[in-house]
N, C-alpha and C positions, 0 to 999 in steps of 0.2 A: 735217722737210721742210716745204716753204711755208711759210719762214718772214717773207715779205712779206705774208702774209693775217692772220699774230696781231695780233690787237687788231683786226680789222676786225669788221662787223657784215656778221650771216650766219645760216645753219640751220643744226643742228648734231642727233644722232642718234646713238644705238648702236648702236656695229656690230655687237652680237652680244646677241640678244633672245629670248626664247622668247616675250615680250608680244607682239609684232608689231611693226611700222615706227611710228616715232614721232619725228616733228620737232619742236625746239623752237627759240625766237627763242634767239640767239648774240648773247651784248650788245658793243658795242665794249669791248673794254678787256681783253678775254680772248683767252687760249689752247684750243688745242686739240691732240688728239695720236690717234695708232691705235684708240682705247677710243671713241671720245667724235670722231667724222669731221665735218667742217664742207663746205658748197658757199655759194658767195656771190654774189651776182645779179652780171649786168655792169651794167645800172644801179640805184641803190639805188632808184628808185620802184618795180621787181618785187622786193624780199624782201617786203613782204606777202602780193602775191600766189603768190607760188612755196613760201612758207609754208602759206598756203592750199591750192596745190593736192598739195603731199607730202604733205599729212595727209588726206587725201580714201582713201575706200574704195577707189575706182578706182586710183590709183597704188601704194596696199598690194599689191593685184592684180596689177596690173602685174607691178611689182617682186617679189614671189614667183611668178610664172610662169618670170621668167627669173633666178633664184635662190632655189629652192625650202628654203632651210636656216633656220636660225637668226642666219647671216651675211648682215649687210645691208653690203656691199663699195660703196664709192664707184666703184669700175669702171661696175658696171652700172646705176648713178644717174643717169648722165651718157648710156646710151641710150633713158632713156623719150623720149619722145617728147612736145613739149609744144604742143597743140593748144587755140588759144581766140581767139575774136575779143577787140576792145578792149572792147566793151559788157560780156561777161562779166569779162577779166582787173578792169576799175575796181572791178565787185562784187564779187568777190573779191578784192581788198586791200583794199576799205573792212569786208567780213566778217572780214576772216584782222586786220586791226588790231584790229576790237572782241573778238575772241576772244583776240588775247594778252593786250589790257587784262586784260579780265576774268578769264583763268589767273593772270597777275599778281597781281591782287586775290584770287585764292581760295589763293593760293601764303601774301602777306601776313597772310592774316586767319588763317592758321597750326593747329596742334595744339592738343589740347584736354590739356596738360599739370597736372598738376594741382599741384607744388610750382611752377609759373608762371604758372597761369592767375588773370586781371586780370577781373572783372566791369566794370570801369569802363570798359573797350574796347565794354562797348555800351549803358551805361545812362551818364549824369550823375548820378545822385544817389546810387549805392551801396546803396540802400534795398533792389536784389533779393535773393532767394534764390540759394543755388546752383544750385537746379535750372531757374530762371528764366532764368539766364544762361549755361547749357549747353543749354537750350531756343535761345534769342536766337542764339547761337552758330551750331548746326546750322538755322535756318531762314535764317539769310546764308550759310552755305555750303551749302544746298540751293539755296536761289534763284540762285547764281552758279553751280554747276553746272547748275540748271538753261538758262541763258543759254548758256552754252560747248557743251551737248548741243544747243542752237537752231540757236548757230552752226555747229556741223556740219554738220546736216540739210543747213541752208541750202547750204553750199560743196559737198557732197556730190551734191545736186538741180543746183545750176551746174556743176559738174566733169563730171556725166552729159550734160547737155545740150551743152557745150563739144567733149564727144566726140562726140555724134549716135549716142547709143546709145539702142537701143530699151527697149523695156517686159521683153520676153523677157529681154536681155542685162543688164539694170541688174538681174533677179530671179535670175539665176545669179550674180552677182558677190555679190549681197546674201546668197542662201545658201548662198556658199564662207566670206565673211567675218566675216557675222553684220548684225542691222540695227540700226541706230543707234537709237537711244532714241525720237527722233520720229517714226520707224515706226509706232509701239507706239498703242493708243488710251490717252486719258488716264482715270484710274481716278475715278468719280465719288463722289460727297461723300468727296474724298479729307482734306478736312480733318475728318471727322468720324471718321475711322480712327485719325489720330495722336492 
């Protein structure tokens, strides 16, 4: 079905999740079918932003209010309701870009396989240990996770205000769904723990 939309660039999701609602960037050049549901901006300067705002706490919410299962149906995708001046939507696509760069980058920089794993991917000279460079490893894929939990926050706090929801309402949503990471206080001399 819609087969004028393959290979176009889009958001694309699983329709059937016990994880939760989860959008991801849909590259040109691909397909898609029933497992694996795509939506596609009408102009292509909002896929960042509509990226941005799918993955936001509030439209998880949303969207299990009025399909409470396991089944995320493109039906009822199509009636959230999408509320945001231009001063918010710019910020969210210049957030919702640096966050798929950066999923991108933590997607790349890959598994810690061990009949494949290359030291040389973060040192030039070879000289580390193993354990140097499985150290090296996890503090770039900390640090890039850490960035993609910022940008959440961040789209998260905009998507709230974008709706004109209160302090009460954004704390019910937060504990039906759960709170993002930058919630959280940061844990001091955390470099003397690792």
């Amino acid at each position: 079905q819609n087969i004028p939309y393959f290979f176009k660039e889009g958001c694309t999701w699983t329709t059937q999740t016990s994880y939760g609602l989860s959008m991801r960037y849909h590259k040109p050049g691909c397909i898609f079918d029933a497992g694996g549901s795509c939506f596609f901006p009408k102009r292509e300067d909002e896929l960042n932003f509509l990226l941005s705002l799918s993955n936001s706490i509030l439209f998880e919410f949303i969207f299990l209010g009025m399909q409470p299962t396991v089944n995320f149906g493109e039906g009822y995708l199509e009636k959230i309701p999408v509320k945001c001046d231009n001063k918010i939507q710019i910020k969210l696509s210049l957030i919702g870009d640096n966050a798929k760069n950066l999923k991108r980058a933590e997607t790349s920089l890959g598994y810690l396989i061990e009949s494949e794993y290359d030291c040389s991917y973060f040192l030039n000279d070879r000289l580390c240990s193993l354990k140097e460079c499985i150290y090296n490893h996890l503090l770039q894929l900390y640090k890039l996770q850490s960035q993609i939990a910022y940008c959440e926050t961040i789209i998260n706090n905009l998507v709230f205000k974008s709706y004109s929801l209160n302090e009460a309402e954004i704390n019910t949503i937060l504990e039906e769904r759960g709170y993002p990471h930058f919630y959280y206080p940061l844990v001091t001399n955390f470099d003397d723990i690792i």
